[in-house]
N, C-alpha and C positions, 0 to 999 in steps of 0.2 A: 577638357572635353568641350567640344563645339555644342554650344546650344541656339535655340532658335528653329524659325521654318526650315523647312527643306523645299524647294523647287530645280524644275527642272531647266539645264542652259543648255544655249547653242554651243556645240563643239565642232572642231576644226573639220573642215569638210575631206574629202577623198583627195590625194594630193594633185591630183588631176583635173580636179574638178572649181567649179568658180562659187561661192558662196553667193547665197541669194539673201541680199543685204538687209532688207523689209522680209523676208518671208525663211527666219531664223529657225534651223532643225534642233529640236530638242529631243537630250539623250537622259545622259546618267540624273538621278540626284545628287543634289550638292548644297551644304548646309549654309545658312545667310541668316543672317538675323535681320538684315531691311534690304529693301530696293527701293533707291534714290532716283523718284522720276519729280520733276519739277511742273506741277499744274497750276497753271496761270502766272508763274512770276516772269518777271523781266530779265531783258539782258543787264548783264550788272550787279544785280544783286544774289547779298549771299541767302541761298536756301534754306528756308526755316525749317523742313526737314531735320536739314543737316548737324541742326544744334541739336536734336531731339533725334538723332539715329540711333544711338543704343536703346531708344524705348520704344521703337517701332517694329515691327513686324510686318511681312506681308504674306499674300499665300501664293504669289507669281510674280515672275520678273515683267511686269509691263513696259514695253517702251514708252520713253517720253510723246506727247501725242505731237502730229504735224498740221497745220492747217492747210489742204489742199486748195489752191486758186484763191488765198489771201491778196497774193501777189501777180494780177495774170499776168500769162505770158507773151510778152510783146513780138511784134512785125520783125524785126532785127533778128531778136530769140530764138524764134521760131527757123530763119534762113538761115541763124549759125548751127542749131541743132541739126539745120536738116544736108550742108557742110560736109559737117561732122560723122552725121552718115553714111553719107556717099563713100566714104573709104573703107576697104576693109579694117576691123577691127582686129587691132595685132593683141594677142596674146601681151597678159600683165602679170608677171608670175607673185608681183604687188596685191593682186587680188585673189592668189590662190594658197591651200594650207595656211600655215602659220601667221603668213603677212597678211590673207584676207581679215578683215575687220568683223568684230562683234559689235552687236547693238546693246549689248545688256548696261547697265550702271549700276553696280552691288555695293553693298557696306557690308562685312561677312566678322564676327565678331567672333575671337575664341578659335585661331588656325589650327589646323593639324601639323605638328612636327613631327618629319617623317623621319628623322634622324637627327642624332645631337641633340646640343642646345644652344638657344639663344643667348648669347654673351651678355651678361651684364652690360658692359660698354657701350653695348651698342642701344641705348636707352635712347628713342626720336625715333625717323621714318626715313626709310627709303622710298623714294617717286621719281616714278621714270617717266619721259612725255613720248610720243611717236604719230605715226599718221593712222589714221579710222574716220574713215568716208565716212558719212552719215548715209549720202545717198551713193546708189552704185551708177556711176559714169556712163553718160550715154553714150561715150563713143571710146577714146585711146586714158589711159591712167597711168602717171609717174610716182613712183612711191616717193618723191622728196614733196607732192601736195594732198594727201589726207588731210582730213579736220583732227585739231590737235585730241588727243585722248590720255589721260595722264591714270596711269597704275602705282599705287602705294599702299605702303605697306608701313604700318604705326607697331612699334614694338616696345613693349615695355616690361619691365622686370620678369624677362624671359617668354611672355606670351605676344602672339600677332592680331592684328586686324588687320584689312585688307578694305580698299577702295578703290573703283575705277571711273569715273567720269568725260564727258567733254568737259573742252573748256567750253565756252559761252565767249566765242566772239564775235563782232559785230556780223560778219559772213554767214557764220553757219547761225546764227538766230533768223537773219533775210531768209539764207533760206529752210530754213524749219517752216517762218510763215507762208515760201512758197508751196513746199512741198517738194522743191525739185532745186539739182543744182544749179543756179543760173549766173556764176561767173566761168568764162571759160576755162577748159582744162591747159597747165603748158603742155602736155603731151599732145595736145589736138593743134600743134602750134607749129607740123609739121609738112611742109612740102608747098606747092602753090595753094591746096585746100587749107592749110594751115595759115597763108598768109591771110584769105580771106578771113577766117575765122580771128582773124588778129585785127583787122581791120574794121570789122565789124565792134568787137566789143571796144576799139577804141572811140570808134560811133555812138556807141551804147553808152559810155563814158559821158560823151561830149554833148549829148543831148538829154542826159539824164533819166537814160534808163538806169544804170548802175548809179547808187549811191556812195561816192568813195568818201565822203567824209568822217567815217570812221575806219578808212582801211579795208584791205581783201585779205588778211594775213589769217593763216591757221594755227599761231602759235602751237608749231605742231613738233618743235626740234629739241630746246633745251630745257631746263629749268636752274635757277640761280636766287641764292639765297643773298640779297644786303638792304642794309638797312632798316632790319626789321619787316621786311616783303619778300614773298616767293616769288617771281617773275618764271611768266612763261613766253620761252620766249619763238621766233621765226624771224629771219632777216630782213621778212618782207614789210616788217608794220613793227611798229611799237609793241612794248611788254605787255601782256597782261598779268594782273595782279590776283596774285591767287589766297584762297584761306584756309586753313586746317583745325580743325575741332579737336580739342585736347581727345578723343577716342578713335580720334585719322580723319573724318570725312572731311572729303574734299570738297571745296567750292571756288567759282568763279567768284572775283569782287568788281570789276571794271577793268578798262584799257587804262595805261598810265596815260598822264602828260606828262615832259616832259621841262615846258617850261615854255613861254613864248619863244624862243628862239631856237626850238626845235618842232617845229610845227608845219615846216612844208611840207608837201606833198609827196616829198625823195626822202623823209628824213622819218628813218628806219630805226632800225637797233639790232646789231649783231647775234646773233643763237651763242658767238662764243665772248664774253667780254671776259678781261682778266682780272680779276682779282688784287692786290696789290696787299698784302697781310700786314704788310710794316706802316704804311701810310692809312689804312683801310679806304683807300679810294677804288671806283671798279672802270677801267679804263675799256671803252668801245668805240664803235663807227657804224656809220650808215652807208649804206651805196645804194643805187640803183642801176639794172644793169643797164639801161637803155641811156644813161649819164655817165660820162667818160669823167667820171668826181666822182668821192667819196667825203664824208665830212666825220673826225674826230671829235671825241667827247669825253668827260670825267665825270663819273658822279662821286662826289664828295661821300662820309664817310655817314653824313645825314642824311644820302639817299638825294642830294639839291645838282643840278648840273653847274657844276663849277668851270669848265673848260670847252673850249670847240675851237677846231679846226678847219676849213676847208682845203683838199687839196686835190689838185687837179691830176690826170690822171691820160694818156697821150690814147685808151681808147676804152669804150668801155668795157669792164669784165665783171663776171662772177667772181666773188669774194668771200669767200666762207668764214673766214679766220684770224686770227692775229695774233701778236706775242707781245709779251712788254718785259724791261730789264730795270733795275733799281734808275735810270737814267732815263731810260726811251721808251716810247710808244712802236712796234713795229709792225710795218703796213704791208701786203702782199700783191702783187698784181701779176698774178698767173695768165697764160694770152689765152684762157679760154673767154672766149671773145664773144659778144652779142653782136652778130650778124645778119642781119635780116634777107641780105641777100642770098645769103646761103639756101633760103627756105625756097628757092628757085632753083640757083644755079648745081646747089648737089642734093635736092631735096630730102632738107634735114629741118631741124629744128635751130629756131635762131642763135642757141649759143651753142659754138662750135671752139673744136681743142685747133690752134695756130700753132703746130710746131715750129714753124721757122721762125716765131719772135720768140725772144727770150723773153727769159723768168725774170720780174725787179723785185727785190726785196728793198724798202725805207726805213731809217732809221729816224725818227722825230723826237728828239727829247721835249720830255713830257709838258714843258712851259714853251715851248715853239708859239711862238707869236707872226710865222710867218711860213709858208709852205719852202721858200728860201731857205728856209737851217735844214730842211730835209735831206739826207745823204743817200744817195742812193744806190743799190749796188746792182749787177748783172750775171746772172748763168747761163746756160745753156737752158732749152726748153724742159720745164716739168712741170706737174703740176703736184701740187696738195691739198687736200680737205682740211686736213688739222694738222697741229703743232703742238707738240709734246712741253716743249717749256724754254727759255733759252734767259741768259746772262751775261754776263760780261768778266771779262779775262783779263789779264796779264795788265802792266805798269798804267796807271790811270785810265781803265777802263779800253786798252788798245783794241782791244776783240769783242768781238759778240759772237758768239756760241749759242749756235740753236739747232734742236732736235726737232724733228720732222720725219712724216709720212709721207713717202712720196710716191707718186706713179709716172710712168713714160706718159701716157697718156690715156685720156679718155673723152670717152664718146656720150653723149647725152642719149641717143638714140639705141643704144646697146641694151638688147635684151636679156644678156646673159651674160655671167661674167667671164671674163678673157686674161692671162699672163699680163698681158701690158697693160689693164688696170689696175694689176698690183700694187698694193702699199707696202713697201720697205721703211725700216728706222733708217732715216739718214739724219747726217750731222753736218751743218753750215759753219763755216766759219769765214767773219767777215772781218777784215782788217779796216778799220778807218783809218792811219796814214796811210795807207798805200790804196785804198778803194778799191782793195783787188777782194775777188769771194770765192772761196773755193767749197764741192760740197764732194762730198764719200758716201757711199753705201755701208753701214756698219753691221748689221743683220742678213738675211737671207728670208729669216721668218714674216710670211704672207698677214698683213692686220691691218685692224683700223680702231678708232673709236679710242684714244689714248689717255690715259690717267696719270695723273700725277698726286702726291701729297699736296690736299687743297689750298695749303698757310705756303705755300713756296713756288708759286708761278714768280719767276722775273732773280729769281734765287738758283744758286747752283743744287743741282738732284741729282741726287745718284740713282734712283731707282723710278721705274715708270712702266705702267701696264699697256699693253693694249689686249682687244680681244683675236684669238686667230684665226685665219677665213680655212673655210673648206676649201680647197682649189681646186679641189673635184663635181663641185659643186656648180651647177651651173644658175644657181640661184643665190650665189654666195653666201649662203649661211655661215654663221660661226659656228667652234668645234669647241676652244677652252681658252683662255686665259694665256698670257707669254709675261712675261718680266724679265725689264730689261736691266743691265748694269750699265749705268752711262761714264761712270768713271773711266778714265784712259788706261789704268792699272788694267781692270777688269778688261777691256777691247784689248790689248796687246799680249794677254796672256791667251785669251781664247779663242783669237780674231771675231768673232760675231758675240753681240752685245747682250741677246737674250740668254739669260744664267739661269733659265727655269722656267716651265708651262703645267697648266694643269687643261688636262682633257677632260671635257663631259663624257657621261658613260656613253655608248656605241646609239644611235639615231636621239639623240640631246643634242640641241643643237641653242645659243643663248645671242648676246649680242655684248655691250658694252660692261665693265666689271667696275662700280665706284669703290673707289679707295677710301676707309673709314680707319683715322687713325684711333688706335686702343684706348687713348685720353682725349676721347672727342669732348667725352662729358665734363674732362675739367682735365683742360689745359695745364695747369701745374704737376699732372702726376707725371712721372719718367716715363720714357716709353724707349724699348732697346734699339733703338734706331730708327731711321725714318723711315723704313717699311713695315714697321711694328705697327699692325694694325690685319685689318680685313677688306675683304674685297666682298662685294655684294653683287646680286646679279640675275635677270629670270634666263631660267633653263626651263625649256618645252621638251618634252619624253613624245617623241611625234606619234609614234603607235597608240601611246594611251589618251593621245592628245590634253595630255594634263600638264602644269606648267608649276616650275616650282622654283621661290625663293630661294637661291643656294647661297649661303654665307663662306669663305673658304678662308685660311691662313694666307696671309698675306706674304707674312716673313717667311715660313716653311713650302707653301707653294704645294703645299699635299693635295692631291687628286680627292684624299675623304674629307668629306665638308663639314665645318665646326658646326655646321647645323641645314637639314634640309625642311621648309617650311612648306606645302601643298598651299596651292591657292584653290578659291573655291571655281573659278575657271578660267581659261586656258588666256593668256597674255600676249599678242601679233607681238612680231620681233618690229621692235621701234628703232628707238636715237639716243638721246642720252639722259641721264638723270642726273639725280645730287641725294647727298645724306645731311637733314636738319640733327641736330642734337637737340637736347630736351628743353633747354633753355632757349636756342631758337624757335621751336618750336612754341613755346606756350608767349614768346614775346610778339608772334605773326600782327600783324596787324589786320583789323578787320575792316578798313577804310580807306 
């Protein structure tokens, strides 16, 4: 039974309607046993709150407070805002129902389980990170820049708590003390009024209105467990380092460093790094798009950067992604392309899809002491977000095999979604003696957002999730769950690769599903295969605007969920997450 206050939250607005971000409508009650607001501490540190959340109470959800005109707003500011204006404001379907942002911060002790039960095994937390503005945009808003906001959920010997926070990064602390947002939006980063507005804040830069010496990143994308740290992470800026209270709440601790020789100004850290389970190294890169370079990196198994790379790169691009094999590091360079000129000549936003260049895939084995060992291979144009998993084949490693999401192409500036921004499983295979690369469509099924078993990035997988898109949808929402078989056995008997989906019930609508193997909490016990486990995930019920932990079979793929958890309110569809076990979890570090 849930105990504690009861107060009343903002719930999901009319699906038509825009949520009024400062001026939050409150409906049902909903049981909480504290709300986590932070008065007077700093950025960085962890909330003393937060150690003392189970013995807190409050009688209302107050927002964290904002200091108005800490920060005034400067001459430049003022002429980009007013820009920014001057165009009409295009519709953000980012800022409406489910994707619109909550202001609330809860710590809710003692969930409701709406069905099932909570599995033993699954003893630690689920937390997912995604975008939630603090403030609402004065002018255009892209859902890939939210201020990060991370939703978790601590389960223990069958019962839940539940946590949702920002994080505390250097950006959205600036601007809490202004009261407003005052780094520009990329979506306002469109057309000639876009160029000015680009120009400006590089002005703003240059003269020191903007402070970038800790970064503009919203650690708004992934989250990743090593070395003893939670890392939240955005491609735009460095990790931050997060903390968890052996009862869930979550806290901000600092921005990482990284080490003197990662410390320039371009020198980022990827949303997806891989994991390496045999070695325990976590292999990433940096880009910048406006730098036709990317630079490679290892962290050791102590969390120390042991490796770097620079390698050059013939223009620049967006880079979301990468893969790695028992041998190699692998690098992507998709021709979606940062062009500035475009923000003129087809008035767009500066990164633009190049169908007429091709796709390069790199191979870099992982001690490459020279952008020279790099192997490079060619496709035809496509592009992809993510990468399912890939490894190496046949007599001394001749092949590399990799699965991937792919679309024809896309558009930055697309407001809704379209067939040819579809993501299909496809399957790469690259020969290094012959440098020749061939890639197939293995699926038909519409997804994104892909999983695998966490101990086997860079290892051969038979089985890998992703979630499935509505395609009716013209907001893209997901609908359930697909599972793929990547075995050739399984492709040639069925032609398409997905051997199983599980559907939310009829207006549920969810996002990414983390794969939780059955022996997360101790490695040594058997587990009937490598999809023996659970799939985790939040599912929103859009009518009752209530949003609910669903746990489901992994290996059975059954539609009834081993367990349905209610949160105490409603969760924006985000990005991606990760599952701590118990022993990760009580080892977190607080420093």
């Amino acid at each position: 039974q849930t105990t504690g206050v009861r107060f009343k939250s903002m719930l999901m607005p009319a699906a038509n309607s825009r949520l009024p971000i400062h001026s939050p409508r409150f409906s049902a009650d909903l049981p909480v046993t504290a709300r986590l607001g932070r008065q007077g501490t700093k950025h960085g540190k962890v909330h003393r709150l937060l150690a003392r959340a189970a013995e807190v109470s409050v009688a209302k959800p107050t927002q964290r407070p904002v200091v108005q005109g800490e920060l005034p707003r400067s001459p430049l500011e003022q002429l980009q805002e007013a820009l920014a204006k001057s165009v009409p404001r295009k519709r953000s379907f980012a800022l409406e129902g489910n994707y619109g942002p909550i202001q609330n911060e809860v710590y809710a002790q003692g969930l409701q389980t709406a069905e099932g039960t909570l599995p033993k095994e699954m003893n630690g937390m689920y937390i997912r990170n995604g975008p939630n503005p603090l403030f609402e945009p004065y002018s255009a808003y892209h859902w890939f820049e939210g201020d990060g906001m991370v939703h978790a959920v601590r389960i223990k010997d069958g019962c839940a708590n539940y946590c949702n926070t920002y994080i505390d990064t250097f950006k959205i602390d600036l601007e809490r003390r202004a009261g407003r947002p005052i780094w520009a939006k990329f979506a306002d980063q469109e057309g000639l009024v876009g160029l000015g507005i680009t120009m400006l804040e590089l002005l703003k830069i240059q003269v020191g209105v903007l402070d970038m010496s800790q970064g503009n990143g919203t650690a708004n994308t992934n989250l990743v467990y090593h070395a003893g740290k939670l890392m939240a992470l955005h491609e735009g800026d460095l990790p931050y380092q997060l903390h968890v209270s052996p009862e869930g709440a979550v806290s901000t601790v600092k921005r990482m460093d990284l080490g003197e020789t990662w410390r320039q100004p371009t020198d980022n850290f990827t949303a997806h790094p891989k994991l390496d389970a045999k070695t325990g190294n976590l292999h990433f890169f940096s880009y910048h798009v406006m730098t036709p370079q990317l630079k490679l990196g290892t962290l050791d198994p102590q969390g120390r950067l042991s490796y770097s790379l620079k390698v050059d790169l013939p223009s620049p691009a967006m880079i979301h992604d990468m893969a790695i094999t028992q041998s190699s590091k692998i690098i992507f360079h998709f021709p979606l392309s940062f062009d500035p000129a475009a923000m003129i000549t087809e008035n767009s936003l500066p990164i633009v899809f190049r169908p007429s260049q091709a796709s390069r895939i790199g191979l870099v084995p992982h001690k490459a002491s020279s952008q020279n060992q790099i192997q490079w291979f060619e496709l035809p144009s496509f592009m992809s977000f993510h990468i399912v998993n890939a490894w190496e084949d046949g007599p001394d490693g001749r092949y590399v095999t990799i699965y991937l999401l792919a679309m024809k192409r896309i558009d930055m500036n697309a407001s809704e979604f379209r067939d040819e921004y579809a993501s299909r499983m496809h399957e790469v295979t690259l020969d290094r003696k012959t440098g020749s690369a061939h890639m197939r469509k293995v699926s038909s099924v519409v997804g994104d957002f892909p999983v695998t078993h966490p101990l086997m990035q860079g290892q051969r997988t038979q089985f890998a999730w992703t979630a499935i898109s509505d395609t009716t949808d013209k907001a893209g929402r997901t609908m359930g769950v697909a599972k793929f078989d990547l075995s050739s056995r399984a492709q040639q008997a069925n032609n398409d690769a997905c051997c199983a989906q599980i559907h939310f019930p009829a207006g549920h609508h969810g996002g990414e599903a983390v794969f939780v193997p059955r022996n997360a909490n101790d490695p040594s016990a058997q587990c009937d295969g490598e999809d023996d486990g659970f799939l985790v995930c939040y599912v929103h019920h859009e009518a009752e605007s209530t949003t609910y932990m669903m746990v489901y079979d992994a290996k059975t793929m059954s539609n009834m969920p081993v367990a349905k958890v209610k949160l105490p309110q409603r969760v924006p569809y985000g990005f991606h997450g990760t599952f701590l076990n118990d022993s990760q979890l009580m080892g977190l570090q607080a420093a």
